[in-house]
N, C-alpha and C positions, 0 to 999 in steps of 0.2 A: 212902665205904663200900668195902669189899674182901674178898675171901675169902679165907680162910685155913684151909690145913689142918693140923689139930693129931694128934701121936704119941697113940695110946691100946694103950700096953702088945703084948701079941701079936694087936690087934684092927684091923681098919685102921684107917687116921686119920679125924677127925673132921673133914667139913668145914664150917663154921662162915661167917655170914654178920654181918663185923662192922665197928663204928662206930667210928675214933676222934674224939675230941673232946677240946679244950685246958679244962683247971681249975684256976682259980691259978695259972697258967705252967705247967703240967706238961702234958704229952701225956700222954691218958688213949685207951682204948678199954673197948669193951662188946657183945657179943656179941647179934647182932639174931635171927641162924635156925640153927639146926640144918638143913643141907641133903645132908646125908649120904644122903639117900633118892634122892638126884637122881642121874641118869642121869649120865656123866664127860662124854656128849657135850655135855648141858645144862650142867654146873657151866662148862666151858671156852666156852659163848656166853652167860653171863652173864660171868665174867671182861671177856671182849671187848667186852661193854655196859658195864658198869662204868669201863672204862679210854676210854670213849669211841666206840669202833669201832663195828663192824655185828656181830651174833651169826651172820652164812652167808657162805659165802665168796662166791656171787655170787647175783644177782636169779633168774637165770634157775634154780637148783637149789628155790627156793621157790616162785615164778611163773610160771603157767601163761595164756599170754595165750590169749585165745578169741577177740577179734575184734580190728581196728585199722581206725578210720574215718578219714576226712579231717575235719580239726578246726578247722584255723587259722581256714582263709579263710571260716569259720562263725562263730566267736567272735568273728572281724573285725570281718562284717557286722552279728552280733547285738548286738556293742557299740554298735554306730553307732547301728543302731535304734533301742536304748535313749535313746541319748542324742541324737537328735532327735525324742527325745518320742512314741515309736511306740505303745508301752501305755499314753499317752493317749488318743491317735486310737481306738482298740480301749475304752476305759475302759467304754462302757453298753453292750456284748456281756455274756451270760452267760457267767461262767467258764470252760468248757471251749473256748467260741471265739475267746478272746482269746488263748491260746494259739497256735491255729489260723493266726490271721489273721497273728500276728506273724510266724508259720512261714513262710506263704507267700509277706510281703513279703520276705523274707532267702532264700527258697528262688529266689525271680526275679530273684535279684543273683547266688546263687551257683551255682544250676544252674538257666537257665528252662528249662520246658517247657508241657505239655499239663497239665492238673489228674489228671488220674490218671496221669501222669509223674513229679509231683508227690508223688501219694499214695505210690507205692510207695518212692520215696525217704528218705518220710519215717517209715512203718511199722520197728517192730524191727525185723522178719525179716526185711525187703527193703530196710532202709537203704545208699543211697550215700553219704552223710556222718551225721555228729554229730546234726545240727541238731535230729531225733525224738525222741532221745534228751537232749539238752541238757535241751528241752523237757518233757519227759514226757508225751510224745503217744503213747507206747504205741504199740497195734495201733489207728491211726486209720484210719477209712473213707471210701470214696468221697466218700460222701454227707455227711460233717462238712466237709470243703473247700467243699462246693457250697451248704451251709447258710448256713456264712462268708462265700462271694459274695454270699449273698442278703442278708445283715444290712451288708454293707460297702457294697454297691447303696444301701440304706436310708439309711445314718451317710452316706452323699458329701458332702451339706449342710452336714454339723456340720463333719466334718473339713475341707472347704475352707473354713468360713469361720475358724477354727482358724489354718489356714495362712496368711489372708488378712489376719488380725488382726497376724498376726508379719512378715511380710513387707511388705505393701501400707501399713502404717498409719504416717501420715505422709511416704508416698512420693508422685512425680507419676506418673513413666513407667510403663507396665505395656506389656509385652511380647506382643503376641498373631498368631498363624500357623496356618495349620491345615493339614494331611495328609488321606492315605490311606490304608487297608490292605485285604485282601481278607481273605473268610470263606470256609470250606469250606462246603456246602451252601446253600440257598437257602429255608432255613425262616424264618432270622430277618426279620421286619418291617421292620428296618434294611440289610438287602441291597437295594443297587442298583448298577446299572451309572452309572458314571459319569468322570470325568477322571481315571484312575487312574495316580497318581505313579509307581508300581514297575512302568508298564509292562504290568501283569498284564490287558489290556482281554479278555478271554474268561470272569474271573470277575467276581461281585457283590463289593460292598466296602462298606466302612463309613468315612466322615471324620468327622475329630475336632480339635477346636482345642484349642491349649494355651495357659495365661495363662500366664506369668513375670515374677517381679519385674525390674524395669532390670539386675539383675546376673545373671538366668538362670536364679534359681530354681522350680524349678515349684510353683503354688499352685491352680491347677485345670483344671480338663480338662471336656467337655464331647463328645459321641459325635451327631453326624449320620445322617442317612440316606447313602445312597452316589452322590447322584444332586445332592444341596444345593450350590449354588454358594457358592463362598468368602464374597462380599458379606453374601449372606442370611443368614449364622452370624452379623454382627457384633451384632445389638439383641437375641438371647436372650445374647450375653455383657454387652451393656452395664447388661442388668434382673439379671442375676446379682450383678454389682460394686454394682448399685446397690442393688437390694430386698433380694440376700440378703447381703450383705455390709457394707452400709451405707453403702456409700464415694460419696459425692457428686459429688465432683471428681475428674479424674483424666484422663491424658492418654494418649489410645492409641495405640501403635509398631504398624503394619503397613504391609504392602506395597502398591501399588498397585493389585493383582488384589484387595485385600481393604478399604481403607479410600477407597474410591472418592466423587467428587463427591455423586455420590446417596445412598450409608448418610451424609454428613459432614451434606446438609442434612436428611433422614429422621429420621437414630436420633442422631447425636453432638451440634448443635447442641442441637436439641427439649431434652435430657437435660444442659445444658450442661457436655459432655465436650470436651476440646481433643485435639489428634489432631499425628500426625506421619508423614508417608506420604510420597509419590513420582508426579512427575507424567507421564501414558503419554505416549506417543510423537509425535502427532499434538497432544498442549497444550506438548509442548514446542517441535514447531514454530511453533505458532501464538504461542507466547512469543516466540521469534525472530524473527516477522516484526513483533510489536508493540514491540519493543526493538532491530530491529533486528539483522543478525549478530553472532555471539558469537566475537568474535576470540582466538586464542589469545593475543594480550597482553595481555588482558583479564584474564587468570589468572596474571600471572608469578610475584606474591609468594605467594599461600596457597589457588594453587586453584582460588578459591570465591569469587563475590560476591552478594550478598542484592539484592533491587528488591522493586517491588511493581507487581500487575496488574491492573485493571479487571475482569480475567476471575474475577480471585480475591479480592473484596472479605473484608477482615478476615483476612487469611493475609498469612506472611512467606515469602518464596519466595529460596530459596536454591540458585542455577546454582553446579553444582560441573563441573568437566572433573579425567578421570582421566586424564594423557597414555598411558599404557602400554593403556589402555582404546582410546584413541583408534587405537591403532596397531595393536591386534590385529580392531578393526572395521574396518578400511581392508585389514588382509591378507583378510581374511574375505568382504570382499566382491568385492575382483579375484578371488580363487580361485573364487567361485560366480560369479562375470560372466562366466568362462575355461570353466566347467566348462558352465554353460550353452551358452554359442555354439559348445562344442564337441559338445555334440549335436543342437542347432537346426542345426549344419551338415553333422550325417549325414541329417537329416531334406532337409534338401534338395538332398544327392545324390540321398533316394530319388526324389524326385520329379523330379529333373534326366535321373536314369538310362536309356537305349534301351530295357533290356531290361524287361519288368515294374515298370514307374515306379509311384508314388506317385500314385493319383490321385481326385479328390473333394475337395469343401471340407468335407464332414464329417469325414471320414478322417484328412486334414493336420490339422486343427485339432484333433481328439482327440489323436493323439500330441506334436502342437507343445504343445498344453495341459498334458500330463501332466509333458514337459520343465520347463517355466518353472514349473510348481505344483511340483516334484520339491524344483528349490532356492530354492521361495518366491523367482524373482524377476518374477515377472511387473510386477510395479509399474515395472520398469526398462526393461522390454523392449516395443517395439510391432511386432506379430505382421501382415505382408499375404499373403492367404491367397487364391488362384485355385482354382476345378477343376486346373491345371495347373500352377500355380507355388506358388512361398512364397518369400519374404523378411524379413528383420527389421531395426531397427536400437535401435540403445541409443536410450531418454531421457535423455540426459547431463543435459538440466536437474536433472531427478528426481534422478539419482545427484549432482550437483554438490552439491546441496539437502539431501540424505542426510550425503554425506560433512561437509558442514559443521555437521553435530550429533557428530557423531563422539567418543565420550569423552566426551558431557554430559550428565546426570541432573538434576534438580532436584527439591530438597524442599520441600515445603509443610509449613508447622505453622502452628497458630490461638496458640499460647503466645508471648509478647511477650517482647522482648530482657534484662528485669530477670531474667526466669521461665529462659530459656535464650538463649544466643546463637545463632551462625550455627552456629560450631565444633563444638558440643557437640549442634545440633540435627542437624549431619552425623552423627555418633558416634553419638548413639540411633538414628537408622538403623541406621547399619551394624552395632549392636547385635542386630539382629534373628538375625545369623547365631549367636547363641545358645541360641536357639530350632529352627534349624537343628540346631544340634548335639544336639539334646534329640531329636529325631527321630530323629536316625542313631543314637542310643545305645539307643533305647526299640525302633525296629523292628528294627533288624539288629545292631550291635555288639555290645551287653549282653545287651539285655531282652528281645530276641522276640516284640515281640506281634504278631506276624505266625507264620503264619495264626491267625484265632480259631476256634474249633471250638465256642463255644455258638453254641446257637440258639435261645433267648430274649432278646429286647431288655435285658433288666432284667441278665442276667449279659454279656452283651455289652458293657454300660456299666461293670459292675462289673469287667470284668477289663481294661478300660484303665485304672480309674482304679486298678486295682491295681498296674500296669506304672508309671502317674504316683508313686505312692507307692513303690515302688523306685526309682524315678529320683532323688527328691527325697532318698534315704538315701544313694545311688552321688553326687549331687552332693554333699553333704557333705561324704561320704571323700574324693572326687576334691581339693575346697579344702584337706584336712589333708595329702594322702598328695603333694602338689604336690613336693617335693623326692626323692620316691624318683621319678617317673613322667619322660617328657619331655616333660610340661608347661612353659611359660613362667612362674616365680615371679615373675616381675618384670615380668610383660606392660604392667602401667599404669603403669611409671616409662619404661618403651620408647614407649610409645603417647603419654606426655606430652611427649617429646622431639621428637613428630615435627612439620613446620613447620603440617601443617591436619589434619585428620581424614579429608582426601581421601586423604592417602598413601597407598599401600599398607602394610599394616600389617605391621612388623618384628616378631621378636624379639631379644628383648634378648642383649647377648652369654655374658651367665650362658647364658642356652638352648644358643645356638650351642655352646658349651663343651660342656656334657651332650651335643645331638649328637654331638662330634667325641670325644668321649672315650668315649661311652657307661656313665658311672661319675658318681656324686654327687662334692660335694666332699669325703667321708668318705671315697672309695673303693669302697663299694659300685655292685653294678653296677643301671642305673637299668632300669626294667619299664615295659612300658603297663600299663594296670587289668587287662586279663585275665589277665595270664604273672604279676603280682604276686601275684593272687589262687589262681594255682594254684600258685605257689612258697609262699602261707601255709599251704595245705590239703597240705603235706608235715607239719606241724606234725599229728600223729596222739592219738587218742584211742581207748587201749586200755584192754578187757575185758581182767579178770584174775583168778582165784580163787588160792588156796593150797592146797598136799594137804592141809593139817590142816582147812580150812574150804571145801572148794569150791561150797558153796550161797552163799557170802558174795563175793559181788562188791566186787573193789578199781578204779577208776580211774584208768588213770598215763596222762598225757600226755607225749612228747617232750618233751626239753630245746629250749626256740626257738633258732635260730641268731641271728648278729648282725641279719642283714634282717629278720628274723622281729619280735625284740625293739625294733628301729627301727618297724619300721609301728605296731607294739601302744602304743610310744609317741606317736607323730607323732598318733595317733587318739583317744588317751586311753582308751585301752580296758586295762582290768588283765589281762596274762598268764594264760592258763590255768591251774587249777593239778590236781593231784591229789587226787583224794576219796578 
């Protein structure tokens, strides 16, 4: 089609909207409109349609933007969610809270906060990103977030055993640790004072354990009072795997503060669960002297040798030495034997001194006391104390005794050498610092769920396992986005290299590379998860009307950059586009 203007006598010309088309071999045309009525501005931006172009010469003389949100790093998240299955987890919420719920998990990866930090982020008026509007959550209210805690509190069960079903089913190892956090106020049921990880001993707190599959991921969570000791958490998690999950068998990774002799003949045998833990300090001596000193050429080829103990019928006990372990306990300790005696020896100037000396055996002994309790070494040191004197000298047996554990751990597990060997049964140990990592991303790094600001028990539970569910969406991403981040892609082809699982654990030289270069092998430059997620949310999401139509809203989002369009790939998530 093309326009054409045609001569009409002393009239102007005709301008005509018309067709041609081939008949029989001959070019033919035929006349479609009479548009002579049109404006010259119009006829000349159809021409420019016609031939292909745009009918304005730029955006900005037709569009009028009204708002610009941050977008990326929303569509990022909200892709992820999707597709680990998040408006499942939500699926028997009534409609408008399924919405809700999804909001929130993506709102705790992309901006956490407080729930009414939350809300106002997420309202039209008051939005600071996309996400409200993606959504269509309108002018949502307080009280609809606080609704969604309450139904998400409810569904915990279903959703973890969901997660439990994909993850745990046909696994052995399960992953379990538990933390700390504190609460503002002292209303909740679940505030107590207790062993507070972060330090914070002046407030009430709530602990919480996490389960993870052998590779880290997280599949449920469980909220304590703040006062509950590690041990005592372990038989409401083992009736959890077992009554609500169905899982029969199954071998538990924790620490030695948590999978203790006591819960292994209590809750793990009774339940026949196999276990894999770490023996304390005083069984590992008493191992040493049942076997004997633990020479260090005992370890030259891989570290680690396996025996078996009387003490520990039906357990495989595995003595590993870490030398560099062994070396930094051996500085560790002359520094505090140094740092001791050198104030055990101001104490007995005081008491040596002419003028206003030191004196009392009650007196000497409260300050000698305070000394050696200061750097925990009393066990080393033997204290003689007068009304008028004080002397001390080292237990060098003790310290000889000491040192000769130096760098040695030992693991116990009930699972037999078909099931795991010595190598691997070190490795799901040292597995546990995945769990670790789940903590530092859920209270401080990412996710913030610190401090909690309910104070009902039931949303108190509900808004950890909302922080679990964003985790479990941020682990995800973390395993796709591994080539943009300085993550180790290659951590288990480096880990498989190494001579036992005692090593200290490398990364592979692809990493070291990324370090040194700070650039992928594409050349982009590489992010942690945070700076990535704020370099997506450059990616914007603009309101726009027309002068001819401005009750009619248009959507244009930025053109993505190369990074941009790398992460949306690496995630599988489909680019933004314009509505």
């Amino acid at each position: 089609m093309y326009i054409e203007a045609v001569p009409n006598r002393n009239s102007p010309p005709a301008v005509l909207l018309r067709e041609a088309y081939r008949e029989d071999g001959k070019v033919k045309k035929r006349t479609l409109a009479n548009i002579s009525c049109l404006s010259a501005e119009v006829i000349e931006g159809l021409k420019v349609l016609l031939k292909g172009g745009v009918a304005v010469p730029s955006a900005e003389e037709v569009f009028t933007v009204e708002r610009s949100l941050p977008h990326g790093h929303v569509a990022a998240v909200l892709g992820s969610a999707r597709a680990c299955g998040a408006e499942d987890w939500f699926g028997g919420a009534p409609p408008p809270l399924r919405k809700t719920l999804l909001a929130m998990v993506v709102a705790r990866i992309v901006s956490p906060g407080s729930k009414l930090a939350t809300h106002r982020m997420l309202r039209d008026d008051t939005a600071a990103h996309s996400l409200g509007r993606v959504l269509g959550l309108g002018s949502i209210e307080p009280d609809d977030l606080y609704h969604a805690l309450d139904w998400l509190h409810d569904a915990q069960p279903a959703i973890e055993r969901r997660l439990a079903r994909k993850h745990l089913a046909g696994g052995t190892l399960v992953l379990y640790d538990l933390t700390s956090t504190w609460l503002t106020g002292r209303c909740c049921s679940l505030a107590a004072r207790g062993h507070s990880r972060d330090g914070k001993r002046d407030d009430p707190q709530i602990v919480f354990g996490l389960i993870c599959s052998a590779s880290g991921c997280p599949v449920a969570v469980e909220v304590f009072a703040g006062n509950t000791a590690d041990p005592s958490t372990v038989a409401a998690q083992v009736a959890k795997l077992k009554e609500r999950f169905g899982i029969a068998h199954i071998a538990w990774v924790g620490d030695r503060g948590m999978i203790t002799s006591a819960r292994i003949e209590t809750v793990l045998k009774p339940n026949g669960m196999d276990w894999i833990s770490s023996l304390r300090a005083p069984q590992i001596a008493q191992l040493a002297q049942e076997h004997g000193p633990f020479q260090p050429s005992l370890f030259d080829e891989r570290n680690l040798l396996e025996l078996d103990s009387e003490h520990f019928p039906g357990e495989r006990l595995v003595v590993c030495r870490n030398p560099l372990l062994a070396e930094e306990r051996a500085r560790k300790r002359v520094e505090l034997l140094a740092a001791t005696e050198a104030e055990l020896a101001t104490i007995a100037s005081a008491v040596a001194r002419q003028r206003n000396p030191l004196r009392g055996t009650q007196a000497i002994a409260l300050r000698a006391g305070r000394c050696v309790d200061h750097y925990h070494m009393a066990k080393h040191f033997e204290l003689t104390i007068t009304d008028s004197s004080f002397s001390w000298q080292r237990k060098q047996a003790g310290i000889n005794a000491e040192a000769a554990l130096d760098g040695l751990y030992v693991i116990r597990t009930s699972l037999d050498k078909k099931q795991l060997d010595a190598n691997a049964a070190v490795a799901a140990y040292k597995s546990l610092s995945q769990v670790e990592r789940a903590f530092r991303s859920i209270k401080t790094v990412d996710l913030q769920v610190r401090p909690v600001f309910h104070y009902s028990a039931s949303r108190v539970r509900a808004h950890v396992f909302l922080c679990m569910l964003a985790y479990y969406v941020e682990w995800h991403m973390r395993s796709c986005l591994k080539p943009m981040l300085f993550d180790d892609e290659f951590i288990n082809d480096a880990q498989a290299t190494k001579p036992s699982a005692v090593a200290k654990a490398q990364r592979s030289s692809h990493a070291k590379n990324k370090d040194a270069t700070r650039h992928a092998d594409d050349g982009l430059p590489l992010h942690s998860f945070q700076t990535l997620l704020q370099d997506l949310a450059t990616l914007t999401y603009n309101i726009t009307h027309t002068a001819l139509n401005p009750k009619a809203k248009i959507i244009l989002t930025t053109r993505p950059t190369p990074l941009q369009e790398k992460a949306f790939k690496l995630l599988g998530v489909s680019l933004p586009r314009t509505q």
